[in-house]
PQR file with spaces between the fields and no chain letter, atoms N, CA, C, O and H, PARSE charges and radii, in Angstrom:
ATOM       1  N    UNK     1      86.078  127.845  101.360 -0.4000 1.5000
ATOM       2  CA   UNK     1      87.416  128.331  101.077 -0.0000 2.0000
ATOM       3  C    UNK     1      88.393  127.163  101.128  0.5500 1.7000
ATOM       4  O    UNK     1      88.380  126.536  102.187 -0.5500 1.4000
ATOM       5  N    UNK     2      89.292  126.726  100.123 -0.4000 1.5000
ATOM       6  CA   UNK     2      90.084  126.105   99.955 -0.0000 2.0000
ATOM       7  C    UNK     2      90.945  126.051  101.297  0.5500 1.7000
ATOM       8  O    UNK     2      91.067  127.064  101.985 -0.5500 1.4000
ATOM       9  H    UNK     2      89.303  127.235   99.263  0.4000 1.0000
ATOM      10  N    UNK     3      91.626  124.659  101.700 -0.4000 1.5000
ATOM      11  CA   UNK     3      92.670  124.770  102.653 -0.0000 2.0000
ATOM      12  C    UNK     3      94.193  123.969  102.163  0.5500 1.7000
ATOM      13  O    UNK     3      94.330  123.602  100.996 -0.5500 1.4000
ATOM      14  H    UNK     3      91.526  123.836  101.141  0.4000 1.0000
ATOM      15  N    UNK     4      94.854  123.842  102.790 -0.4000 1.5000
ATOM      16  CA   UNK     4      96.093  123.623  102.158 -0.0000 2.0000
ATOM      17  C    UNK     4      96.323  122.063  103.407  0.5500 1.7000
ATOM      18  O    UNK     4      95.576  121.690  104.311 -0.5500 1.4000
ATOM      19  H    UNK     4      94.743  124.140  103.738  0.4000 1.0000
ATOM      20  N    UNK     5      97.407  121.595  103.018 -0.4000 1.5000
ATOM      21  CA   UNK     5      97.473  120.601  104.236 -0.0000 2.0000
ATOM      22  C    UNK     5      98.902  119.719  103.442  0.5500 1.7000
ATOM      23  O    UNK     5      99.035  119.729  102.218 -0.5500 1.4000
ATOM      24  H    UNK     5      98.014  121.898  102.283  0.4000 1.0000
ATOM      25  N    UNK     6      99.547  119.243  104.055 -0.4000 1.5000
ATOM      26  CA   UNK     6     100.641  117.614  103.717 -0.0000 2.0000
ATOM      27  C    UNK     6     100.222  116.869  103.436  0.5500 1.7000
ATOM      28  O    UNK     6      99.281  116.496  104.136 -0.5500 1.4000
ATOM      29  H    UNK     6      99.439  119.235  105.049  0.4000 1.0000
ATOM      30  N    UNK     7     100.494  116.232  102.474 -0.4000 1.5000
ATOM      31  CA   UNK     7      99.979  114.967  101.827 -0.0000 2.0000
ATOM      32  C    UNK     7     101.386  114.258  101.753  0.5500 1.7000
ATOM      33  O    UNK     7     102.402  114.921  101.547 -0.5500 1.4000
ATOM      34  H    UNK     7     101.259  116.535  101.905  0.4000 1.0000
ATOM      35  N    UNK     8     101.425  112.474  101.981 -0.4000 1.5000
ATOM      36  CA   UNK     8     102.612  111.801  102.055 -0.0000 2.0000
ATOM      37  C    UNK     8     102.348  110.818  101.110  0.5500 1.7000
ATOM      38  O    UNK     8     101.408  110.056  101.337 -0.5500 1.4000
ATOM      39  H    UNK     8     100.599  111.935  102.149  0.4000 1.0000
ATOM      40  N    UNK     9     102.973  110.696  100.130 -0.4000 1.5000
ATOM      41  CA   UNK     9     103.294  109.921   98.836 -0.0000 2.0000
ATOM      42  C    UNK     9     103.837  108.437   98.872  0.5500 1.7000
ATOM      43  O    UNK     9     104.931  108.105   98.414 -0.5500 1.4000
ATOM      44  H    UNK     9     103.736  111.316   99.946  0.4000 1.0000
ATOM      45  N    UNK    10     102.901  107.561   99.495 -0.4000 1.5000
ATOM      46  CA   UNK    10     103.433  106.471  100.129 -0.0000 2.0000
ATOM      47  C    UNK    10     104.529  105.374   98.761  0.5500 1.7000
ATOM      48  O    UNK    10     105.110  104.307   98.958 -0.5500 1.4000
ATOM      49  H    UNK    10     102.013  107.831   99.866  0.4000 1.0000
ATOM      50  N    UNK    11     104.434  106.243   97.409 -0.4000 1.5000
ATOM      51  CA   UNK    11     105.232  105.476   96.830 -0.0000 2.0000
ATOM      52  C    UNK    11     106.802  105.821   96.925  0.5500 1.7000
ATOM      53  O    UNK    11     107.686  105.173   96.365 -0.5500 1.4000
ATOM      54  H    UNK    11     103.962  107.110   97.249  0.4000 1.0000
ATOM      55  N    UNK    12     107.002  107.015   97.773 -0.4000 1.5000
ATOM      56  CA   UNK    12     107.977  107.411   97.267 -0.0000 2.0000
ATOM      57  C    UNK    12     108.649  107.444   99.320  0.5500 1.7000
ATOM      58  O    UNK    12     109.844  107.566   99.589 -0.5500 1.4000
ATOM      59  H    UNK    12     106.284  107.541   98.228  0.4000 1.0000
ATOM      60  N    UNK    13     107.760  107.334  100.192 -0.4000 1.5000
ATOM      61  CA   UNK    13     107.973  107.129  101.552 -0.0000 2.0000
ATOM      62  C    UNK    13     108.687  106.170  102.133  0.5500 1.7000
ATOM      63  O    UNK    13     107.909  105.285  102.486 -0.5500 1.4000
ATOM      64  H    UNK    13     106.789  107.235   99.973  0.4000 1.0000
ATOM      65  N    UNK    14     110.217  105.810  102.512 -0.4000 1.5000
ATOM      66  CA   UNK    14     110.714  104.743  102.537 -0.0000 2.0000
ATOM      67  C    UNK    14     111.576  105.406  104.071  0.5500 1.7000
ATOM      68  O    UNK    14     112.750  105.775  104.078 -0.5500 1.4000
ATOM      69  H    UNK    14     110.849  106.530  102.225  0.4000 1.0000
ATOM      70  N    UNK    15     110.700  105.422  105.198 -0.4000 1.5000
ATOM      71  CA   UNK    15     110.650  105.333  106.833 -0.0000 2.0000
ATOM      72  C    UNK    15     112.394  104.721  106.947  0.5500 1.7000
ATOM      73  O    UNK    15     113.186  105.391  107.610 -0.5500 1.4000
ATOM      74  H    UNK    15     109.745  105.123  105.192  0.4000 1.0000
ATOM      75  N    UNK    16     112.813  103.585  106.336 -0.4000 1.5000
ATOM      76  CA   UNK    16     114.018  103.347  106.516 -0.0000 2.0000
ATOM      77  C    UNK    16     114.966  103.276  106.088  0.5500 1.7000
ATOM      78  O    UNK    16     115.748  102.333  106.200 -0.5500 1.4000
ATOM      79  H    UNK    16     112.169  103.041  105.798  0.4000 1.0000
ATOM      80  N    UNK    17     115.142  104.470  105.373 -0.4000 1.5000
ATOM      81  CA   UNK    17     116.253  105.650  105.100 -0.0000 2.0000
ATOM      82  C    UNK    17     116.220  106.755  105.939  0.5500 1.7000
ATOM      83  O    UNK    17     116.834  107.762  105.586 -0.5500 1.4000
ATOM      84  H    UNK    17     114.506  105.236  105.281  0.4000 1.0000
ATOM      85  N    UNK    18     115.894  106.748  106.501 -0.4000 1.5000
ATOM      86  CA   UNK    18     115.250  107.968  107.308 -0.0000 2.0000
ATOM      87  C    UNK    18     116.417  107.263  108.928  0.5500 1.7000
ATOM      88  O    UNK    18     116.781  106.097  108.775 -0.5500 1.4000
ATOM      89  H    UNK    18     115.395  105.930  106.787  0.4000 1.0000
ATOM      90  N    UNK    19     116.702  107.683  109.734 -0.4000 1.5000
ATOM      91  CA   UNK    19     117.478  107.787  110.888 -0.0000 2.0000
ATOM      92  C    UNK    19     116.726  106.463  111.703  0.5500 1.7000
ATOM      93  O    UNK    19     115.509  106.499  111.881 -0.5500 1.4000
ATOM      94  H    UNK    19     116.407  108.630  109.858  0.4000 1.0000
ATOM      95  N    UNK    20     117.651  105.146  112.244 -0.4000 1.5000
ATOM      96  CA   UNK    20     116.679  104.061  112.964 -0.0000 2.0000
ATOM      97  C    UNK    20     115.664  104.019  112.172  0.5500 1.7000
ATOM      98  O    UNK    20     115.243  102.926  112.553 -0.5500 1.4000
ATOM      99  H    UNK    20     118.640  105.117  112.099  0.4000 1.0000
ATOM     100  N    UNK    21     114.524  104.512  110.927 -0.4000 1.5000
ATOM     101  CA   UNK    21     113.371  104.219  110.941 -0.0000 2.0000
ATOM     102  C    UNK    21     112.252  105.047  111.379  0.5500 1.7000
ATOM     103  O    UNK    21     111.032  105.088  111.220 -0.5500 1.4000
ATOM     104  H    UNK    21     114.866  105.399  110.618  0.4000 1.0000
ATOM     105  N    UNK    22     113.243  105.744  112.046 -0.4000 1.5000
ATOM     106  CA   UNK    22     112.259  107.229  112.700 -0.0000 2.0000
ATOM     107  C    UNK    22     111.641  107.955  111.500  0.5500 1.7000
ATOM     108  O    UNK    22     112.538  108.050  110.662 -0.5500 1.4000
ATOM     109  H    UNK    22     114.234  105.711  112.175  0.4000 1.0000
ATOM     110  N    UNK    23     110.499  108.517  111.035 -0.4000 1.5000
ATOM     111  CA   UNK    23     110.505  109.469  109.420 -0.0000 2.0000
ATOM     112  C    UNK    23     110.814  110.752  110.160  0.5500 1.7000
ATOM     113  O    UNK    23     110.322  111.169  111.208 -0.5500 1.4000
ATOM     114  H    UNK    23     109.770  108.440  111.716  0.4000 1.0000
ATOM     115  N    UNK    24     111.905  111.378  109.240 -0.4000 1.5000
ATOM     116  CA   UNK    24     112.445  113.142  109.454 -0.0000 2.0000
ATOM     117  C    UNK    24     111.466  114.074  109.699  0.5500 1.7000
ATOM     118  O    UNK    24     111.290  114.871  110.620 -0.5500 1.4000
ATOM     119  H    UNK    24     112.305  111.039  108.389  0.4000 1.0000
ATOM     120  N    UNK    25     110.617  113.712  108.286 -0.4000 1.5000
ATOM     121  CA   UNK    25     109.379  114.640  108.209 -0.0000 2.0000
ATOM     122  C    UNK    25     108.299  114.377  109.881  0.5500 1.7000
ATOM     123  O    UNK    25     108.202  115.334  110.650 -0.5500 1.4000
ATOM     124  H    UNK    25     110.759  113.065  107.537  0.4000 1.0000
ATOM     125  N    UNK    26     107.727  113.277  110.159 -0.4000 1.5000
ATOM     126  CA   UNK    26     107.264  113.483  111.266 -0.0000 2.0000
ATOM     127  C    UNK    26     107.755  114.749  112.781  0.5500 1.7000
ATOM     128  O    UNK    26     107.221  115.611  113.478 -0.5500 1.4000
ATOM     129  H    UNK    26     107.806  112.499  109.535  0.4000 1.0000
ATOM     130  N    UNK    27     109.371  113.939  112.552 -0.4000 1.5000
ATOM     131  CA   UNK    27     110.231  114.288  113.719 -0.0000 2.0000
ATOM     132  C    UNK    27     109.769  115.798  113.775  0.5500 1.7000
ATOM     133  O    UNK    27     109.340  116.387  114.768 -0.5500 1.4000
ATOM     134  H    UNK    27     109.805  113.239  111.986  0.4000 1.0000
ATOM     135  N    UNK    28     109.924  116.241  112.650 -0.4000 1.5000
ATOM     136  CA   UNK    28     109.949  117.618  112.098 -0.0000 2.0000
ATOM     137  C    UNK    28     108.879  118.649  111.859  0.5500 1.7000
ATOM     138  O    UNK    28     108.993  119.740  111.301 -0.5500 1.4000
ATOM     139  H    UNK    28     110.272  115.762  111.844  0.4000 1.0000
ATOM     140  N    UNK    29     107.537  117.939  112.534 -0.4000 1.5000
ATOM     141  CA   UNK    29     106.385  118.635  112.193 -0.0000 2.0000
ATOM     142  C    UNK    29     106.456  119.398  113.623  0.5500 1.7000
ATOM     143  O    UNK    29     106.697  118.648  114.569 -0.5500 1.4000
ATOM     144  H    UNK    29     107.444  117.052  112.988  0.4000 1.0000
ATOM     145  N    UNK    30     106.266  120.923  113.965 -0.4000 1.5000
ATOM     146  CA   UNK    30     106.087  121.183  114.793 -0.0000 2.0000
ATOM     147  C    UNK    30     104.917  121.494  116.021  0.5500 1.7000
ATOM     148  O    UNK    30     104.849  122.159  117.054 -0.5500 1.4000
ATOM     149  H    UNK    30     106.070  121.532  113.197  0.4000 1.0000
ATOM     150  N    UNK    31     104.005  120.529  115.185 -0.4000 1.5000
ATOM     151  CA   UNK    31     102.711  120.363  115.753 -0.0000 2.0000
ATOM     152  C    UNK    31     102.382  119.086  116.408  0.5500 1.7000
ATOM     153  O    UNK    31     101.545  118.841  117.277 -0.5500 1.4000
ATOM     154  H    UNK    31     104.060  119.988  114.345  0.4000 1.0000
ATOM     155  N    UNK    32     103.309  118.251  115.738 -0.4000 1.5000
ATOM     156  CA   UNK    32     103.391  116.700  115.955 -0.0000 2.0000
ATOM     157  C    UNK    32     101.945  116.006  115.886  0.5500 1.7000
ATOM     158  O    UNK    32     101.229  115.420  116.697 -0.5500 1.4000
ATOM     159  H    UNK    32     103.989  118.450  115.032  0.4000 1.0000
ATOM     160  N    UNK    33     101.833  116.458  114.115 -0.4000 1.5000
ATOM     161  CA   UNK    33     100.738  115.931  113.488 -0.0000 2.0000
ATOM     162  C    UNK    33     100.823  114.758  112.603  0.5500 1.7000
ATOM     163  O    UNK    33      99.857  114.328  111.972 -0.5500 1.4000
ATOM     164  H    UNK    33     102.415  116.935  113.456  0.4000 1.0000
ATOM     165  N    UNK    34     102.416  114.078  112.563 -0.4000 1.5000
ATOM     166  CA   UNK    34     102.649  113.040  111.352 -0.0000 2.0000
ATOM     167  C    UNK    34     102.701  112.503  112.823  0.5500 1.7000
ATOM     168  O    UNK    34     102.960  113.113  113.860 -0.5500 1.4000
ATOM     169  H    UNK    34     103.200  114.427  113.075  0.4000 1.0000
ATOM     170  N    UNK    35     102.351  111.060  112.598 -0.4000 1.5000
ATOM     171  CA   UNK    35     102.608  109.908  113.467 -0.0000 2.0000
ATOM     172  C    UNK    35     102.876  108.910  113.383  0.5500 1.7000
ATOM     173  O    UNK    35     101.789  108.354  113.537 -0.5500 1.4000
ATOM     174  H    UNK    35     102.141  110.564  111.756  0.4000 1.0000
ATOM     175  N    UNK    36     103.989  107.735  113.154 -0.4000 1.5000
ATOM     176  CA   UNK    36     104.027  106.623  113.133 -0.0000 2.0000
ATOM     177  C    UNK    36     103.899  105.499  113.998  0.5500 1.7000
ATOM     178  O    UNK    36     104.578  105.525  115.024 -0.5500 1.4000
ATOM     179  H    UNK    36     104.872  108.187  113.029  0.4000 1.0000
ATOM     180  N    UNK    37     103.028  104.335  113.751 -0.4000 1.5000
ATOM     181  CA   UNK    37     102.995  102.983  114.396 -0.0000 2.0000
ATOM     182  C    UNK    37     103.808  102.586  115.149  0.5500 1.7000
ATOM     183  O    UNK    37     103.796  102.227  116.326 -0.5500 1.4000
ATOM     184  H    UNK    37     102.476  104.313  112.917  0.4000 1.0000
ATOM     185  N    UNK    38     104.817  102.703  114.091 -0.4000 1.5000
ATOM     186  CA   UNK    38     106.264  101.844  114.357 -0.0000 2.0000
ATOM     187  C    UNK    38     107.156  102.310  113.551  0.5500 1.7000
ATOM     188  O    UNK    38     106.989  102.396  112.335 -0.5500 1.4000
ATOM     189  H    UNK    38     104.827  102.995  113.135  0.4000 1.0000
ATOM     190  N    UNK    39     108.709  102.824  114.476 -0.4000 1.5000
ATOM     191  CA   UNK    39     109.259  102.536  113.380 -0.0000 2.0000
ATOM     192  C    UNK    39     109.189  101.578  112.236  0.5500 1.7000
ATOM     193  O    UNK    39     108.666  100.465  112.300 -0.5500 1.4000
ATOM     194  H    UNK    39     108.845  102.753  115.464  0.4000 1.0000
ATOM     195  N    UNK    40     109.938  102.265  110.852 -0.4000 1.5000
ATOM     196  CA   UNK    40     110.030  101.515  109.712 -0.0000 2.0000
ATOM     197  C    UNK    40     108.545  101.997  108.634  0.5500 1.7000
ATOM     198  O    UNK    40     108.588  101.830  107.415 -0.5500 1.4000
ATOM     199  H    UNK    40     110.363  103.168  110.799  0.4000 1.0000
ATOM     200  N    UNK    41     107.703  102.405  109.119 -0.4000 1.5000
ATOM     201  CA   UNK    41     106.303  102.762  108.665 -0.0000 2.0000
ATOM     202  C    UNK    41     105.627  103.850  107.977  0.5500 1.7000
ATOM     203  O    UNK    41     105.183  104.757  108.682 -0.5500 1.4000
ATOM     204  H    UNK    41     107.668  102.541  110.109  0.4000 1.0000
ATOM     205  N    UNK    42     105.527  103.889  107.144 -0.4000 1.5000
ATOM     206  CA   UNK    42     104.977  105.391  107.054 -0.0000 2.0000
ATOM     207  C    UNK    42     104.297  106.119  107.570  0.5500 1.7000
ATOM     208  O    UNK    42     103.152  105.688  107.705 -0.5500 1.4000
ATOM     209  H    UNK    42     105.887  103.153  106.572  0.4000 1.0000
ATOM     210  N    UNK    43     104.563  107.569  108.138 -0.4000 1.5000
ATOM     211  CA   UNK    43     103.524  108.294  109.002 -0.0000 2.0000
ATOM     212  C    UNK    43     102.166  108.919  108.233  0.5500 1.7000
ATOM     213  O    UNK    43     101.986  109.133  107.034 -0.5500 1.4000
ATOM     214  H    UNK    43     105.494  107.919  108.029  0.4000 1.0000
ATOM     215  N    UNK    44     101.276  109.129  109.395 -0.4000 1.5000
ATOM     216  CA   UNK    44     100.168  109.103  108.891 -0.0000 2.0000
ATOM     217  C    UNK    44     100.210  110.423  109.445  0.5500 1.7000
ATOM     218  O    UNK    44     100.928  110.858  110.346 -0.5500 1.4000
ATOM     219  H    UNK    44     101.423  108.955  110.369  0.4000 1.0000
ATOM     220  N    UNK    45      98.880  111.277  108.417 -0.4000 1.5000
ATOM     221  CA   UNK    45      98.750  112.997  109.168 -0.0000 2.0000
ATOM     222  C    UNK    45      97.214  112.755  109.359  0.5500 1.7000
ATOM     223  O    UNK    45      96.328  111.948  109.077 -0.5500 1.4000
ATOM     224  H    UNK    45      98.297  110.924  107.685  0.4000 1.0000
ATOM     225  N    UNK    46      97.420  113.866  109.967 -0.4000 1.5000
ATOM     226  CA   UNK    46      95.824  114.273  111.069 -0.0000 2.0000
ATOM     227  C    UNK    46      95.718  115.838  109.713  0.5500 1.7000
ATOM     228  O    UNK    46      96.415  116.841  109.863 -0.5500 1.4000
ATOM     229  H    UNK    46      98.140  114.521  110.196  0.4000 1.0000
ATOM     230  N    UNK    47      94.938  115.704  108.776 -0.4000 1.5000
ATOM     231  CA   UNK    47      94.588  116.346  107.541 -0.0000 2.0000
ATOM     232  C    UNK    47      93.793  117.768  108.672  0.5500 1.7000
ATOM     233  O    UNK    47      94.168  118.939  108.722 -0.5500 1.4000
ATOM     234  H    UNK    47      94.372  114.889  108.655  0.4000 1.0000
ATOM     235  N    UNK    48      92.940  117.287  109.250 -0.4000 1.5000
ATOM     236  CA   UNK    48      91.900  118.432  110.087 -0.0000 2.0000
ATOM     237  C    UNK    48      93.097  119.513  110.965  0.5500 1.7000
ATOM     238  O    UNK    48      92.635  120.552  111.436 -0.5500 1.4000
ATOM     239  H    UNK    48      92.635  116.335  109.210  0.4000 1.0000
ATOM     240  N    UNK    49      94.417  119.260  111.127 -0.4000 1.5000
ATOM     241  CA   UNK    49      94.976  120.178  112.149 -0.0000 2.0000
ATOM     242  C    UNK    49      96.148  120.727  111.567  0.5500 1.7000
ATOM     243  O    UNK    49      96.893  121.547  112.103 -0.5500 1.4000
ATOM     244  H    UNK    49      94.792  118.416  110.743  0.4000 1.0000
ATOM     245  N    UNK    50      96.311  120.034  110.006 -0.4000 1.5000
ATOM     246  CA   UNK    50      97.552  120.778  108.982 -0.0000 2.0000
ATOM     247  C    UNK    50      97.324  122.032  108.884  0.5500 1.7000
ATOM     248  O    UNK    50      96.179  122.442  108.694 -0.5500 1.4000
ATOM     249  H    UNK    50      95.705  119.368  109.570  0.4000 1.0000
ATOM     250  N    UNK    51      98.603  123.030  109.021 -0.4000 1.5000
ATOM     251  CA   UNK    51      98.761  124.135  109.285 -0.0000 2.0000
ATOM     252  C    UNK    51      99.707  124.667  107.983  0.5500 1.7000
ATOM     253  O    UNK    51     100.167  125.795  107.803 -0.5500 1.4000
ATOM     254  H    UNK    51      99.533  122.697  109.176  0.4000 1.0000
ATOM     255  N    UNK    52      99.856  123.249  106.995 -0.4000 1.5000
ATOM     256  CA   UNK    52     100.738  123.434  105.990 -0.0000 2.0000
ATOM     257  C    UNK    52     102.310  124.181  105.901  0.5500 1.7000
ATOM     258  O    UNK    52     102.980  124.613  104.963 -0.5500 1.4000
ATOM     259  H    UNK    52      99.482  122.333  107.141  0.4000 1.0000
ATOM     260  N    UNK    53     102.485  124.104  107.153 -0.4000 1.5000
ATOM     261  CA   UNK    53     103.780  125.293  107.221 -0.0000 2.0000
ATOM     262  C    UNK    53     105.181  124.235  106.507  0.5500 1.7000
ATOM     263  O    UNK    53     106.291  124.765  106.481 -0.5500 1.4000
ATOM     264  H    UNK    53     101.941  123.753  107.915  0.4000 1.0000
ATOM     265  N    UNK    54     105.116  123.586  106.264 -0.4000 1.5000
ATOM     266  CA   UNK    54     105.850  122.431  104.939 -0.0000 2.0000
ATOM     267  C    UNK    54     107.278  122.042  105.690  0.5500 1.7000
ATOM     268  O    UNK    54     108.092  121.578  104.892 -0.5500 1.4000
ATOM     269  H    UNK    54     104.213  123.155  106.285  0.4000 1.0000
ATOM     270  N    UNK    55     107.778  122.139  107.126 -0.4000 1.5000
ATOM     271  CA   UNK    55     108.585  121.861  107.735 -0.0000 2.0000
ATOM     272  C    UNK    55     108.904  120.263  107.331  0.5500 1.7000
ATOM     273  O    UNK    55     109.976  119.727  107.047 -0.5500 1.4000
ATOM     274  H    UNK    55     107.117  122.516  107.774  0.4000 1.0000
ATOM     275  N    UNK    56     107.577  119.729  107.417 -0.4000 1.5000
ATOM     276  CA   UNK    56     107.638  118.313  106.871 -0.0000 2.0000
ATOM     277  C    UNK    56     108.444  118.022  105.746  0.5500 1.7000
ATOM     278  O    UNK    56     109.245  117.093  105.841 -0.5500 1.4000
ATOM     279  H    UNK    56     106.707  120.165  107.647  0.4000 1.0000
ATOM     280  N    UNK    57     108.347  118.767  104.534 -0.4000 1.5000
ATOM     281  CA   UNK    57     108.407  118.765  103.207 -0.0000 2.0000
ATOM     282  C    UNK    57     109.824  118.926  102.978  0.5500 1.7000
ATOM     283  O    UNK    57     110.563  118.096  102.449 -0.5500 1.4000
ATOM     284  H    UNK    57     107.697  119.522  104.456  0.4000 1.0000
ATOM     285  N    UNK    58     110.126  120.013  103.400 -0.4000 1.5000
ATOM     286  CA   UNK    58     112.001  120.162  103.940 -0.0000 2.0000
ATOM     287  C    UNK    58     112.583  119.209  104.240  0.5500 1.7000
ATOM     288  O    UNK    58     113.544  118.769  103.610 -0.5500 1.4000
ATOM     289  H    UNK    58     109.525  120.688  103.829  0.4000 1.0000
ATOM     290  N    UNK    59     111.968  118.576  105.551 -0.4000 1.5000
ATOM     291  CA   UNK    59     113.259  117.284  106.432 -0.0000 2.0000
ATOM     292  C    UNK    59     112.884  115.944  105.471  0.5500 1.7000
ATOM     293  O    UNK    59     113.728  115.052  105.562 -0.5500 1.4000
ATOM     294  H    UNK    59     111.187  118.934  106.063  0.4000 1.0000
ATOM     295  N    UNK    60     111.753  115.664  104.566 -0.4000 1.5000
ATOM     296  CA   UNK    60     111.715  114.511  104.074 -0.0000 2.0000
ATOM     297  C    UNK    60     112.992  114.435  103.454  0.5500 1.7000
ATOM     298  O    UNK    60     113.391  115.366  102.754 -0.5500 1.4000
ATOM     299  H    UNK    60     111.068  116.389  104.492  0.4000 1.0000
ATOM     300  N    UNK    61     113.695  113.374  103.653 -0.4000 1.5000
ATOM     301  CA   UNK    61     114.624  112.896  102.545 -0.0000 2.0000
ATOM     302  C    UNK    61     114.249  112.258  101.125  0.5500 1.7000
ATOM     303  O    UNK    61     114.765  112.579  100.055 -0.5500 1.4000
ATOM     304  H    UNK    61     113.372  112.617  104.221  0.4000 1.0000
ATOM     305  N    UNK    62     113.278  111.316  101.312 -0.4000 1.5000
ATOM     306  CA   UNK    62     112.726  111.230  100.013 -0.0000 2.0000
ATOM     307  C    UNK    62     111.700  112.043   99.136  0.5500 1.7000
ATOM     308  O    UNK    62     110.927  111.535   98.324 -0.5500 1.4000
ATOM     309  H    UNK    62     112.858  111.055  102.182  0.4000 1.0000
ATOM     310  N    UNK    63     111.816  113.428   99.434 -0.4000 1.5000
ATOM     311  CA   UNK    63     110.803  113.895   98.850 -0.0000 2.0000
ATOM     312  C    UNK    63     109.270  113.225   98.571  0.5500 1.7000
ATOM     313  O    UNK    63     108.653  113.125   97.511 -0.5500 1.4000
ATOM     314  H    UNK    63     112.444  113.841  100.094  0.4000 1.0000
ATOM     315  N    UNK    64     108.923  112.830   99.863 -0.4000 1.5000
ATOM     316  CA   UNK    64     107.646  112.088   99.241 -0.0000 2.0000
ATOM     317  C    UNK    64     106.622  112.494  100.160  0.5500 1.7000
ATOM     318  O    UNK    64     105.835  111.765  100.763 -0.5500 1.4000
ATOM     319  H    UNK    64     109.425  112.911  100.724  0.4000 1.0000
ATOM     320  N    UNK    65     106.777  114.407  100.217 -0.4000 1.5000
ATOM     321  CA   UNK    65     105.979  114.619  101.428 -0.0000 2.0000
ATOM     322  C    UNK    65     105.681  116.390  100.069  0.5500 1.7000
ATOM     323  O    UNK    65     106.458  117.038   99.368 -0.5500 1.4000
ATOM     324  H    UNK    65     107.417  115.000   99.727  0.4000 1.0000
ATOM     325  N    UNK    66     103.977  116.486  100.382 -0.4000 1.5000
ATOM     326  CA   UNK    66     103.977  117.956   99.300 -0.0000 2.0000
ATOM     327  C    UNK    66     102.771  118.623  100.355  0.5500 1.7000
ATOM     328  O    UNK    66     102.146  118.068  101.259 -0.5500 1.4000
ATOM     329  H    UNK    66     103.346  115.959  100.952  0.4000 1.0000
ATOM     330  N    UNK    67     102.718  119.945   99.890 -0.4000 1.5000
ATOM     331  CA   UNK    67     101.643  120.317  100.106 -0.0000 2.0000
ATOM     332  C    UNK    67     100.405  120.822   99.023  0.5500 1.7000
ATOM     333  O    UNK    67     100.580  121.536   98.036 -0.5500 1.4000
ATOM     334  H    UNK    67     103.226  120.396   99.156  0.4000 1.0000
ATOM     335  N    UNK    68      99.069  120.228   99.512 -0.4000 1.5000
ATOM     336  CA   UNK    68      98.092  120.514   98.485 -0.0000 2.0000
ATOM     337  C    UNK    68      97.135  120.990   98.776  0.5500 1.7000
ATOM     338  O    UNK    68      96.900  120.852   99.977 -0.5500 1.4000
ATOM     339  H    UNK    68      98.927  119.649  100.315  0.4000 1.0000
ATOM     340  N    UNK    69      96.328  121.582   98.175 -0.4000 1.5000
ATOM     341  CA   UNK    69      95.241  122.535   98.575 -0.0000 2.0000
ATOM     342  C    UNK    69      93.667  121.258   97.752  0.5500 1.7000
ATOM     343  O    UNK    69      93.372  120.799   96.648 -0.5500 1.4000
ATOM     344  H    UNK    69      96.519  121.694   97.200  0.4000 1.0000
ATOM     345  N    UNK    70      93.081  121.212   99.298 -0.4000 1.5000
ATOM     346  CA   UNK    70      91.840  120.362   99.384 -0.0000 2.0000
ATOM     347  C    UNK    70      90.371  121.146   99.350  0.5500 1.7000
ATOM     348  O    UNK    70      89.325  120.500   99.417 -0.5500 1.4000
ATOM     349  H    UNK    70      93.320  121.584  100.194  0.4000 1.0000
């Protein structure tokens, strides 16, 4: 059975526009499944624990956050 999950569009992911460098979308996952290194970075997701609820997808400012079915 198909699952759904966030996928982050690292062309379109620019961490510093985003508040200090912090990414929105991470801030904003309520599972605290996006994670970044460091500020300035793009966050990375944990694909196995996406719950797809697209909170992410909302707070991105650059739109460079979707959800897709894997």
């Amino acid at each position: 059975m198909p699952s759904k999950m966030a996928l982050v569009d690292f062309n379109k992911c620019h961490p510093k526009s985003c508040n200090k460098g912090i990414c929105a979308a991470a801030a904003a996952c309520p599972r605290k499944l996006m994670k970044q290194e460091k500020p300035d970075q793009p966050p990375m997701t944990d694909p196995s624990a996406c719950r797809a609820c697209a909170d992410c997808v909302r707070a991105c400012p650059n739109k460079a956050i979707k959800i897709v079915t894997i």
